[in-house]
PDB file of N, H, CA, C and O in Angstrom:
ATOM      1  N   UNK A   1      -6.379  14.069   4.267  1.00  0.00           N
ATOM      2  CA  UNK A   1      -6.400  12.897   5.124  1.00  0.00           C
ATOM      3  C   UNK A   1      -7.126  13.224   6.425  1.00  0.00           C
ATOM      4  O   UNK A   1      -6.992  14.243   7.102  1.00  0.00           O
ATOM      5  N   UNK A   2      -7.810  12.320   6.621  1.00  0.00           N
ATOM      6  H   UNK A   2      -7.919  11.493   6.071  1.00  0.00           H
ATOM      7  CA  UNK A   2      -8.200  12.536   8.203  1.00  0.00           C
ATOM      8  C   UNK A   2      -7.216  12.621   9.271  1.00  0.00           C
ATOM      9  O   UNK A   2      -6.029  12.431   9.002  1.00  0.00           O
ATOM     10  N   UNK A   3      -7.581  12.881  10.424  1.00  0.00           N
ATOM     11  H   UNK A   3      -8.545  13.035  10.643  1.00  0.00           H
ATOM     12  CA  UNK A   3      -6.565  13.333  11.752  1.00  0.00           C
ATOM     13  C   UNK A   3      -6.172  11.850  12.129  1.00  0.00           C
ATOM     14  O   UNK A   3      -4.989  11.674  12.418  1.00  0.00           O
ATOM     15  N   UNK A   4      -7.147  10.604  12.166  1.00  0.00           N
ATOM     16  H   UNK A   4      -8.109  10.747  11.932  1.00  0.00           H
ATOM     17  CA  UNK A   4      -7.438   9.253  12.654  1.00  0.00           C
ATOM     18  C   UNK A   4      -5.899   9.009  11.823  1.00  0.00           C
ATOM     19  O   UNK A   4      -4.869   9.222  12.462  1.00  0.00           O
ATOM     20  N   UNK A   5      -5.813   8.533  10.309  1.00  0.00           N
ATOM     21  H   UNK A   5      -6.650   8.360   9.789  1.00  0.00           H
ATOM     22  CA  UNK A   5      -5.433   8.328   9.729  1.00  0.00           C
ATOM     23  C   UNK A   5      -3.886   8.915   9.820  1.00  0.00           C
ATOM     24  O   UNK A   5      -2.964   8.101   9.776  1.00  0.00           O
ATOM     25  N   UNK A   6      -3.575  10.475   9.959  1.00  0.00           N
ATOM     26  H   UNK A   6      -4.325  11.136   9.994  1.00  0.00           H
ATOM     27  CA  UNK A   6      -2.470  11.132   9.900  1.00  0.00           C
ATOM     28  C   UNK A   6      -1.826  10.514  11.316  1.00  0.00           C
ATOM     29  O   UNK A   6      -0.674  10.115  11.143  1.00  0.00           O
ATOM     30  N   UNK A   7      -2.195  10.393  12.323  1.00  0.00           N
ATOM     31  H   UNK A   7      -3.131  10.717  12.463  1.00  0.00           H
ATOM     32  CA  UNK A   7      -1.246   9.764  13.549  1.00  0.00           C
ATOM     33  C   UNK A   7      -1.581   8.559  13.333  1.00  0.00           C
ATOM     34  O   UNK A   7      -0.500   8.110  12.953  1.00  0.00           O
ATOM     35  N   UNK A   8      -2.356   7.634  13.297  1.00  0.00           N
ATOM     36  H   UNK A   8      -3.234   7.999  13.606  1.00  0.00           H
ATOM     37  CA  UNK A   8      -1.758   6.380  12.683  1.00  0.00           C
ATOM     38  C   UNK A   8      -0.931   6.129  11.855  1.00  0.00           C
ATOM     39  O   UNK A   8      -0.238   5.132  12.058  1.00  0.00           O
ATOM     40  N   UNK A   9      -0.673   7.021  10.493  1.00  0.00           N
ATOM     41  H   UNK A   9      -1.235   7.831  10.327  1.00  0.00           H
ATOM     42  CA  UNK A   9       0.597   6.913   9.555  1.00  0.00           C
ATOM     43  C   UNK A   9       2.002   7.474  10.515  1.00  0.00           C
ATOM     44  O   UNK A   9       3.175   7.117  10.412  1.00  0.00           O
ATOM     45  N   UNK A  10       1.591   8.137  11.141  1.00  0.00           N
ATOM     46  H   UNK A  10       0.638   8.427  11.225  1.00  0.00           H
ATOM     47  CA  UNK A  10       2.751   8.703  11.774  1.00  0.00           C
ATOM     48  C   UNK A  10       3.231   7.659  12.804  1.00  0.00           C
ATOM     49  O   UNK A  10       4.436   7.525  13.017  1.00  0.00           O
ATOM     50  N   UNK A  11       2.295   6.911  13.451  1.00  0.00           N
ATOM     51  H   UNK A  11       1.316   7.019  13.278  1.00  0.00           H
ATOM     52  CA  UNK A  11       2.350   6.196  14.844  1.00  0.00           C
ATOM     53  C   UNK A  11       2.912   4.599  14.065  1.00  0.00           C
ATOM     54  O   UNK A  11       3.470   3.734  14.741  1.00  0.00           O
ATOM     55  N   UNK A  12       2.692   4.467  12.850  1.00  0.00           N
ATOM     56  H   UNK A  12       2.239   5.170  12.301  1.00  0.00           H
ATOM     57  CA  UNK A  12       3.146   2.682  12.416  1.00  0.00           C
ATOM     58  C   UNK A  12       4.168   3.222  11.890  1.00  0.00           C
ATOM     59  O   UNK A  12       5.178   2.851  12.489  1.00  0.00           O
ATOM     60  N   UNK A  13       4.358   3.818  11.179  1.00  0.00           N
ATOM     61  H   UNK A  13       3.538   4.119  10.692  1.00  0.00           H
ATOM     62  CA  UNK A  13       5.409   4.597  10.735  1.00  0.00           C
ATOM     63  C   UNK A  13       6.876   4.354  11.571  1.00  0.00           C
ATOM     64  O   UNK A  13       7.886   3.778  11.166  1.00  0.00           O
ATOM     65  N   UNK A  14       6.628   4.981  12.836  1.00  0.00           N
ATOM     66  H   UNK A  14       5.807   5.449  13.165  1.00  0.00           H
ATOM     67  CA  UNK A  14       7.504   4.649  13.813  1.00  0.00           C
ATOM     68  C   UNK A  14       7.907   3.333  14.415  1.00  0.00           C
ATOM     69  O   UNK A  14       8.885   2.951  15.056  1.00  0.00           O
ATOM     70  N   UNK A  15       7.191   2.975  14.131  1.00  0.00           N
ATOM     71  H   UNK A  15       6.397   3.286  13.610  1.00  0.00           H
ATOM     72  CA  UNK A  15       7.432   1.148  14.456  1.00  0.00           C
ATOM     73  C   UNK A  15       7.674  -0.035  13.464  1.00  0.00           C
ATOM     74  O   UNK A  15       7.393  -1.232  13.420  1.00  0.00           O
ATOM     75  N   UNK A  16       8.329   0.876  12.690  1.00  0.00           N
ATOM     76  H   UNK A  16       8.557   1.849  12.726  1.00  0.00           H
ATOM     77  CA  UNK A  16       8.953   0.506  11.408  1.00  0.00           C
ATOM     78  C   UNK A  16       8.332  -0.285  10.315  1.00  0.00           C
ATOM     79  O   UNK A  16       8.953  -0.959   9.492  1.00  0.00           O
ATOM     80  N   UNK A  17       6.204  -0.037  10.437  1.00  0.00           N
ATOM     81  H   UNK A  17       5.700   0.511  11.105  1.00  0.00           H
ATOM     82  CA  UNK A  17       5.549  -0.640   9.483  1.00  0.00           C
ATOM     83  C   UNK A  17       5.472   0.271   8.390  1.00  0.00           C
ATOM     84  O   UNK A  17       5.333   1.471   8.624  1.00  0.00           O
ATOM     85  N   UNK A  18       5.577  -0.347   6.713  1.00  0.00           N
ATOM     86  H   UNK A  18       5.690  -1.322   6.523  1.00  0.00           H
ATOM     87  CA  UNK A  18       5.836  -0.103   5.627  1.00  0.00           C
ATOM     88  C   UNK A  18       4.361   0.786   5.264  1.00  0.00           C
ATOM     89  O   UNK A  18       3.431   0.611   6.051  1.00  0.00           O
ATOM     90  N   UNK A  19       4.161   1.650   4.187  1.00  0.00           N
ATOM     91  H   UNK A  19       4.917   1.792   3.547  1.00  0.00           H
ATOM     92  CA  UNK A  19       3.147   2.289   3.893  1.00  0.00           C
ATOM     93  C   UNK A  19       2.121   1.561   3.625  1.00  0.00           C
ATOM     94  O   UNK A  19       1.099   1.728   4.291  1.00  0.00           O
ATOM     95  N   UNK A  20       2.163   0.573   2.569  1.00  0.00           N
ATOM     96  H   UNK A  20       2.993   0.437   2.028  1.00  0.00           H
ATOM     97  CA  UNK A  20       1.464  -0.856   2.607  1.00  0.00           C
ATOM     98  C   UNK A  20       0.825  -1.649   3.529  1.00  0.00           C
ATOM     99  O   UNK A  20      -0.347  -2.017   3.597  1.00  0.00           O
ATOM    100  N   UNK A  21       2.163  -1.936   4.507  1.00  0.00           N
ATOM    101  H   UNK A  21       3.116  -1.637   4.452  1.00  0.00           H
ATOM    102  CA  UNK A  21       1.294  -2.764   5.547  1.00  0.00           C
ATOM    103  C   UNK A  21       0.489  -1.609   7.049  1.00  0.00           C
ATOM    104  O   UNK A  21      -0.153  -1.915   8.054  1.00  0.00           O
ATOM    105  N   UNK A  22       0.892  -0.464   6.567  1.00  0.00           N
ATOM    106  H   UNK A  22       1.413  -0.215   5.751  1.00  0.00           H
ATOM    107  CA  UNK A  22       0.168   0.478   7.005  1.00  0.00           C
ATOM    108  C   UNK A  22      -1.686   0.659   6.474  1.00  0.00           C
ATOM    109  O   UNK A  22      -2.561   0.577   7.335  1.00  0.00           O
ATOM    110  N   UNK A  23      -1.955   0.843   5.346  1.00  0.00           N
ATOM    111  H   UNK A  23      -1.244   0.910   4.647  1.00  0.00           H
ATOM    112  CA  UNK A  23      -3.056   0.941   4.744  1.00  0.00           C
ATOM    113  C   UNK A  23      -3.444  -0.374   5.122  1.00  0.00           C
ATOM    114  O   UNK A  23      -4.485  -0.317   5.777  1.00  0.00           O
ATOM    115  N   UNK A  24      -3.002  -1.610   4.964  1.00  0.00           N
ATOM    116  H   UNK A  24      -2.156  -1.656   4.431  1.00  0.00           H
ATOM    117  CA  UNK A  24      -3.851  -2.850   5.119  1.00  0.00           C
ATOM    118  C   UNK A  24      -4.115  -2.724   6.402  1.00  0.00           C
ATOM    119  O   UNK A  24      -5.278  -3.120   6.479  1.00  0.00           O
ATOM    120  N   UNK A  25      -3.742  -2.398   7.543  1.00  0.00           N
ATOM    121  H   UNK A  25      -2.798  -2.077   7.480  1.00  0.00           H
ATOM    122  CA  UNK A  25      -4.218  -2.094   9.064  1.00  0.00           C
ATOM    123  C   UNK A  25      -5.106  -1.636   9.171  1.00  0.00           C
ATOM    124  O   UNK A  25      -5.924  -2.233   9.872  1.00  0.00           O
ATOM    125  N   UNK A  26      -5.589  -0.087   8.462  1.00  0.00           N
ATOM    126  H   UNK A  26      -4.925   0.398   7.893  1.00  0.00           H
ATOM    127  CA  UNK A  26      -6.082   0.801   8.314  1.00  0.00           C
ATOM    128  C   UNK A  26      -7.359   0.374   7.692  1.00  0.00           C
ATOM    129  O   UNK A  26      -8.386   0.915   8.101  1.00  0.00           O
ATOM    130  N   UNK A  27      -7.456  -0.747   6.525  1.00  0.00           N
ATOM    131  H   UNK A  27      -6.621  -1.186   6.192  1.00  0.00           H
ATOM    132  CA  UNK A  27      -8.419  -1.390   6.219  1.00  0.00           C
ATOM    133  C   UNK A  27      -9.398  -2.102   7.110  1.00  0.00           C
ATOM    134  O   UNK A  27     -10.618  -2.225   7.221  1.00  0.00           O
ATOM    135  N   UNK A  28      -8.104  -2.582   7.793  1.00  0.00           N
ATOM    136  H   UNK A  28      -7.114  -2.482   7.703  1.00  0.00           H
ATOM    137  CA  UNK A  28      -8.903  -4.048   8.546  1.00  0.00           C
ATOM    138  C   UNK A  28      -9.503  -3.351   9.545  1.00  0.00           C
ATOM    139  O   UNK A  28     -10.514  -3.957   9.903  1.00  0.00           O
ATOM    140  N   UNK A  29      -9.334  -2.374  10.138  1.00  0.00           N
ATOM    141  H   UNK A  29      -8.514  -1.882   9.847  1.00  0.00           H
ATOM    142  CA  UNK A  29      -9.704  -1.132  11.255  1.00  0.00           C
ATOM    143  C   UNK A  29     -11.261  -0.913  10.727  1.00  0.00           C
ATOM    144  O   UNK A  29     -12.233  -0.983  11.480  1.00  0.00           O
ATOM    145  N   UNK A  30     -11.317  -0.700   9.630  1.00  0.00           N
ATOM    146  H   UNK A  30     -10.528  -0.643   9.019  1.00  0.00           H
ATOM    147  CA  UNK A  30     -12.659  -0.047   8.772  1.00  0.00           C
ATOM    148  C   UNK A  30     -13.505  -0.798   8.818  1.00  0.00           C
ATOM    149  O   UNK A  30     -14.668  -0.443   9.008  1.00  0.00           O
ATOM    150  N   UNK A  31     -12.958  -2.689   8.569  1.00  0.00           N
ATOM    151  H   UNK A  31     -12.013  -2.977   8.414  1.00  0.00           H
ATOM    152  CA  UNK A  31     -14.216  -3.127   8.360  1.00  0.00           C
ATOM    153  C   UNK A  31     -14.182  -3.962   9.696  1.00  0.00           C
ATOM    154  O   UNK A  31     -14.953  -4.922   9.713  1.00  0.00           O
ATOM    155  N   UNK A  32     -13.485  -3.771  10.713  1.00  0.00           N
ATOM    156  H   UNK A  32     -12.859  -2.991  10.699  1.00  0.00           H
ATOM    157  CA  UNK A  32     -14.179  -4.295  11.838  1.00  0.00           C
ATOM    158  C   UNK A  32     -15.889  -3.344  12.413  1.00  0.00           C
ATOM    159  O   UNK A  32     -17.059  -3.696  12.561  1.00  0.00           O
ATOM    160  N   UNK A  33     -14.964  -1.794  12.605  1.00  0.00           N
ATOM    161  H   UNK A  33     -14.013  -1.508  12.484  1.00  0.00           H
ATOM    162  CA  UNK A  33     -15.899  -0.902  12.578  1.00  0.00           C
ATOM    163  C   UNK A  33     -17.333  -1.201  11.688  1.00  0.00           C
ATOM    164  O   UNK A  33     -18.525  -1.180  11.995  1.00  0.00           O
ATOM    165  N   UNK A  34     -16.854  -1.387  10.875  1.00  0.00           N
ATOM    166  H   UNK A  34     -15.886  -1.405  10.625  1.00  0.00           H
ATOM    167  CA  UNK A  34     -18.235  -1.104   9.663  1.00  0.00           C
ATOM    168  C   UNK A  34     -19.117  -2.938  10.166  1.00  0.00           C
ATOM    169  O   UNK A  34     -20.304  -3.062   9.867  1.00  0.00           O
ATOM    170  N   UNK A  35     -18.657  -3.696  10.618  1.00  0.00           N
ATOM    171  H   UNK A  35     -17.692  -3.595  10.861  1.00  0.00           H
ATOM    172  CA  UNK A  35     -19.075  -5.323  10.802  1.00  0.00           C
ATOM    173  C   UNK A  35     -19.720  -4.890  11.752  1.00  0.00           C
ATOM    174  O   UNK A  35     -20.945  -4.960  11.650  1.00  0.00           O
ATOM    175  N   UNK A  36     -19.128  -4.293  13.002  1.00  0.00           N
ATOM    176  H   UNK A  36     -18.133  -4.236  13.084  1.00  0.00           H
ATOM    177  CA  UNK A  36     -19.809  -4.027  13.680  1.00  0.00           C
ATOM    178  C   UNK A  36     -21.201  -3.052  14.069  1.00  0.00           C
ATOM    179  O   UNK A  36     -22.002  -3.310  14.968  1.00  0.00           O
ATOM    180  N   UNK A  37     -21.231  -2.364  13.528  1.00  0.00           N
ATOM    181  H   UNK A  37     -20.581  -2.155  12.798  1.00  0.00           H
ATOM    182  CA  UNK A  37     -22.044  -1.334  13.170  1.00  0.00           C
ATOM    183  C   UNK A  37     -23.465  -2.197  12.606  1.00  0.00           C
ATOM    184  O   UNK A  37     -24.625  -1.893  12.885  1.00  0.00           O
ATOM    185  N   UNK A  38     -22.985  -3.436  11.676  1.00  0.00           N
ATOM    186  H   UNK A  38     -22.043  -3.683  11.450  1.00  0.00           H
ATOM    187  CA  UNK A  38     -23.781  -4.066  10.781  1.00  0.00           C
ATOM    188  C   UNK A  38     -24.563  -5.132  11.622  1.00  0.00           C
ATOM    189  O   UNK A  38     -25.695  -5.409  11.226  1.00  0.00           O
ATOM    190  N   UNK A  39     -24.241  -5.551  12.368  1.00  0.00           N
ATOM    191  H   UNK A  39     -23.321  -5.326  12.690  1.00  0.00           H
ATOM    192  CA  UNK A  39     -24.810  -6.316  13.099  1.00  0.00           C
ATOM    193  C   UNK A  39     -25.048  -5.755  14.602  1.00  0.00           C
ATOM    194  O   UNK A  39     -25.020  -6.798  15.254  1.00  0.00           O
ATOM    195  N   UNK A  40     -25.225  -4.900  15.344  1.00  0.00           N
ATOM    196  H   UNK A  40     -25.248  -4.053  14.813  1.00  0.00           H
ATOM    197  CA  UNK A  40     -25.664  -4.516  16.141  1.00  0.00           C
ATOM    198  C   UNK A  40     -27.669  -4.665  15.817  1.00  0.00           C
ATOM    199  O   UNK A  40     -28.374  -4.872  14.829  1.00  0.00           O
ATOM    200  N   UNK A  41     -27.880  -4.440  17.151  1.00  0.00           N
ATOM    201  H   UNK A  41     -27.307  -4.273  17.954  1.00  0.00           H
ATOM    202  CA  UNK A  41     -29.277  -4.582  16.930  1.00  0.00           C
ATOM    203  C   UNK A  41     -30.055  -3.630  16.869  1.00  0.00           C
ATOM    204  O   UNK A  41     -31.249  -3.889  17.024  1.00  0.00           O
ATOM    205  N   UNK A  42     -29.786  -2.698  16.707  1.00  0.00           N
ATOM    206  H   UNK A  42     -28.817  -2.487  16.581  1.00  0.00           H
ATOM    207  CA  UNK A  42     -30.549  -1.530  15.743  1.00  0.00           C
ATOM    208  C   UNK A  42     -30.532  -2.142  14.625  1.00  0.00           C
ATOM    209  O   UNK A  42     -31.658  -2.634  14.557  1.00  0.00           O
ATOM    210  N   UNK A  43     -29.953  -2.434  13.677  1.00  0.00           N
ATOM    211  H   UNK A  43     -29.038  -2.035  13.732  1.00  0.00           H
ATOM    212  CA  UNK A  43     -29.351  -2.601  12.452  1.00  0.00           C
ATOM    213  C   UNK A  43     -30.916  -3.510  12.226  1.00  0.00           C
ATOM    214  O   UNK A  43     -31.921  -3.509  11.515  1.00  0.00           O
ATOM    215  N   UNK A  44     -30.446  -4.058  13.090  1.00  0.00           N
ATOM    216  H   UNK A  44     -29.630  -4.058  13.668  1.00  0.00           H
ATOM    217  CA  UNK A  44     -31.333  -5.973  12.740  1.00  0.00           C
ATOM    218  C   UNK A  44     -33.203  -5.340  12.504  1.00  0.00           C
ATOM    219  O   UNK A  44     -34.139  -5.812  11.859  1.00  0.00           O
ATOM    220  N   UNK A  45     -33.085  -4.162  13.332  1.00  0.00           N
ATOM    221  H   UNK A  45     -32.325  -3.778  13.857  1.00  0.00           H
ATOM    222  CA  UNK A  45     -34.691  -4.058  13.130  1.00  0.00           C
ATOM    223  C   UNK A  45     -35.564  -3.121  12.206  1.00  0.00           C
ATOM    224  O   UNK A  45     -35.768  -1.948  12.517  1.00  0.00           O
ATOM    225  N   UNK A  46     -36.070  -3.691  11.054  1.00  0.00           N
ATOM    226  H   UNK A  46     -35.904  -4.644  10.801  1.00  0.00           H
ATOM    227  CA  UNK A  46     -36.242  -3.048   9.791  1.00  0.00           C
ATOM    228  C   UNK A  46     -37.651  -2.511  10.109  1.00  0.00           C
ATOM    229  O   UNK A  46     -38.218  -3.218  10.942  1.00  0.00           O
ATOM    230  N   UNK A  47     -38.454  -1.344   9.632  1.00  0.00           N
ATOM    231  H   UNK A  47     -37.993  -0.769   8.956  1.00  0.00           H
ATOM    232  CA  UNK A  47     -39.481  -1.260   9.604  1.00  0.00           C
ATOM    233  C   UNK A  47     -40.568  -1.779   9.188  1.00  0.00           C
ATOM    234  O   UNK A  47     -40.758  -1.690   7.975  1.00  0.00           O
ATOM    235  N   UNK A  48     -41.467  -2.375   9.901  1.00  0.00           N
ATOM    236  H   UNK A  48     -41.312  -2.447  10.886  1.00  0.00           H
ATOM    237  CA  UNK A  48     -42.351  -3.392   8.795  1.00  0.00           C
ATOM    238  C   UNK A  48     -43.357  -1.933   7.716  1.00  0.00           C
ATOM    239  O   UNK A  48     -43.318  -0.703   7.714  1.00  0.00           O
ATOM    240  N   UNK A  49     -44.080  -2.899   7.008  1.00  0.00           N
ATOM    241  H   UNK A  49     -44.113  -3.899   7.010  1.00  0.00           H
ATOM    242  CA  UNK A  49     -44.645  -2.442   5.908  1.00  0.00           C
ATOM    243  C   UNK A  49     -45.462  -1.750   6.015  1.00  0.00           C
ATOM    244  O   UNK A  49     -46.008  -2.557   6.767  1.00  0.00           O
ATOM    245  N   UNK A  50     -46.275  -0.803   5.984  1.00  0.00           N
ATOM    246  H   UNK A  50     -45.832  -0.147   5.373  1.00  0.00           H
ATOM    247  CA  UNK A  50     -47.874  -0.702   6.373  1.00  0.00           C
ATOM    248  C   UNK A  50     -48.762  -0.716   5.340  1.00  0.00           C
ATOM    249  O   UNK A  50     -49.970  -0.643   5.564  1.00  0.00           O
TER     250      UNK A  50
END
């Protein structure tokens, strides 16, 4: 497991969220990250052709 991941299980854990609704957090974490990443504007600018 990653370190990210191991104190977040440890940290919802404590706040009495279930392993389940642990991973679905953990999801939604990923693809904000990853949305964002996707649309930044680097992203947007492709190399043209030559």
């Amino acid at each position: 497991m990653s370190a990210y991941k191991d104190l977040a299980l440890s940290a919802l854990t404590a706040e009495g969220m279930s392993k389940r609704e642990i991973i679905r957090c953990l999801k939604r974490y990923v693809a904000r990250e990853l949305y964002r990443h996707i649309q930044s504007p680097a992203a947007a600018q492709l190399p043209s052709a030559a």
